[in-house]
N, C-alpha and C positions, 0 to 999 in steps of 0.2 A: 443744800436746801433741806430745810425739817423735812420729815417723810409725812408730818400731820397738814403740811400746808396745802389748803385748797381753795383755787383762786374758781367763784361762779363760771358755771358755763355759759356762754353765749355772748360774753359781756369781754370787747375787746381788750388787751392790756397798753396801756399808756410804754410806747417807744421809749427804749432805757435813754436815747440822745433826745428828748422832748423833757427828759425830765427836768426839776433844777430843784432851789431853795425854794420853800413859803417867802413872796414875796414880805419886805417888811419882817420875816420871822414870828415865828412862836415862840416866845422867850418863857418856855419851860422846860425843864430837864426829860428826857424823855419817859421816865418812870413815872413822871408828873401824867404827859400824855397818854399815856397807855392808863393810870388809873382814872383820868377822868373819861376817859370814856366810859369804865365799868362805874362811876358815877353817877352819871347822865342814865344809865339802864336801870340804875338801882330804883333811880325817881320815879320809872313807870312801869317797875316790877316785872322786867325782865329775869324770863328763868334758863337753865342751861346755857349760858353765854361761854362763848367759846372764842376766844382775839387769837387768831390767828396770824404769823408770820413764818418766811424764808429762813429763820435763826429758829435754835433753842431756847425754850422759855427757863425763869427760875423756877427750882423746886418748891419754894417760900408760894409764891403768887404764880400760877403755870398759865394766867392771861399775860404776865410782861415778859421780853426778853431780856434775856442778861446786856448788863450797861454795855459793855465790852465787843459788844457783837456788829459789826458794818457792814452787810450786806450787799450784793452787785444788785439783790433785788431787794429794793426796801417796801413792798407793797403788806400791805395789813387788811385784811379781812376780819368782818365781828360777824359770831353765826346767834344768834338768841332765838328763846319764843316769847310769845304771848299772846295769853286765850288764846291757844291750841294752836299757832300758827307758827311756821319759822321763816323768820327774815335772815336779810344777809347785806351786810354793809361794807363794801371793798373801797378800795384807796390804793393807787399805786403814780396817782400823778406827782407826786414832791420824789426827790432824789435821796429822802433820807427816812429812817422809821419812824422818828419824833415828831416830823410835819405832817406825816399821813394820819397817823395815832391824831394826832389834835385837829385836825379835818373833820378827822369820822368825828371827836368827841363836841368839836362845833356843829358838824350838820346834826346830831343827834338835840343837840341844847337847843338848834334853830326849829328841828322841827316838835320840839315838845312848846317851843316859844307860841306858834301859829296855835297850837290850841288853848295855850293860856289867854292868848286874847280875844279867843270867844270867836275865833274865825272859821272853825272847824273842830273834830274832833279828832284825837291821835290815830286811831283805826283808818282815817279815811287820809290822814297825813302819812302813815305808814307803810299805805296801800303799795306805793312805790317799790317796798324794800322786801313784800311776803314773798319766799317763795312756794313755787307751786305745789301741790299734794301729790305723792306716789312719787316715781324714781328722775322725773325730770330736773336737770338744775340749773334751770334759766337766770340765767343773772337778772338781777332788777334793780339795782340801786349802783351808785358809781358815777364816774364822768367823762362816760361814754355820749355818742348821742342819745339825747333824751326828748322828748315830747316836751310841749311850751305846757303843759300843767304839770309834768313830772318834775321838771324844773322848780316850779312854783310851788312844789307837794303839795298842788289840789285836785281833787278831781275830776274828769273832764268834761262835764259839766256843770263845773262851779257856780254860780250864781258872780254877778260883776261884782258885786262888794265886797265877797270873797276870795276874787280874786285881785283886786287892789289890796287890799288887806296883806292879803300873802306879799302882795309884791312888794307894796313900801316896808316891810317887816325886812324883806329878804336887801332891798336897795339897802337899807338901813343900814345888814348888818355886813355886807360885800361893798361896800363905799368906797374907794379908792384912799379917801381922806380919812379912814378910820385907820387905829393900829392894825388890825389882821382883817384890813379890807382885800380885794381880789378884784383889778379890771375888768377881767375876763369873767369872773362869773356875776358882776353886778350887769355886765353890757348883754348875759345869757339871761339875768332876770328882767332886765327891761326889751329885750326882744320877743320875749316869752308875754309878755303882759300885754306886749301888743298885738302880738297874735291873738291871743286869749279876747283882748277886748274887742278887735276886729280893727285895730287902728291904722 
């Protein structure tokens, strides 16, 4: 295991027998994965960004690992800041590094998506993911159990049109019927929306 890797505290680790494939697959190479996450950061001016994994990274690029590397632990951690805050994005539910890496690099696109459409603003979609100030290091973001607006990255006090918003955005993009839709986390955003809505 790298000596750099470190997984949030507080925030359970996904059972190595729980794990599997991205259902459907992420049909990108995993170098592909790993930069588009540092993609998706670049959009909302992420600084200090740290992708962290179990393997050695290349010298060239020290956010990817080397191609060659197959881990018993494939989880992936991203440490970033912005405006003066540091968040922390972990992954260790897929069974391999390239499906974790392209997770984060979707939830990352999903949640700058919700402020592109006027439903919110990124500071309060991010909220999920800051960690806290001084030596505490509470996990916050992951898929572990999560609150029905953590889920939705809203607030929790959203406003309802905010929070439908969130949710057909997130239905949309976790659909079963889509390429890299997810059962399980479209059936966790429509359970969450009906909490939310009180349904």
């Amino acid at each position: 295991m790298s000596d750099d890797f470190q997984w949030p505290a507080g925030f359970d680790r996904t059972p190595a027998s729980d794990r599997k494939r991205y259902p459907g697959g992420f049909e990108v190479s995993r170098t592909t994965a790993f930069e588009s996450i540092l993609e998706e950061l670049e959009k909302f001016d992420a600084v200090n960004v740290d992708v962290q994994t179990t393997v050695p990274h290349t010298a060239r690029n020290p956010n990817v690992p080397y191609k060659d590397r197959d881990p018993d632990d494939p989880a992936v951690v991203v440490y970033f800041d912005r405006d003066g805050r540091r968040y922390a994005v972990p992954c260790d539910r897929w069974n391999n590094l390239r499906d974790n890496a392209r997770a984060i690099a979707k939830y990352l696109d999903a949640k700058r998506a919700i402020e592109r459409y006027g439903v919110a603003t990124l500071e309060t979609e991010m909220s999920t993911q800051a960690l806290p100030s001084g030596d505490d290091d509470v996990v916050v973001a992951g898929d572990g159990r999560r609150e029905p607006h953590e889920v939705l990255g809203v607030s929790p006090n959203a406003p309802e049109s905010v929070v439908e918003a969130a949710a057909r955005q997130l239905k949309k993009e976790t659909h079963p019927d889509q390429p890299d839709g997810d059962e399980q986390a479209f059936k966790s955003v429509v359970r969450a929306e009906e909490v939310m809505l009180g349904e």
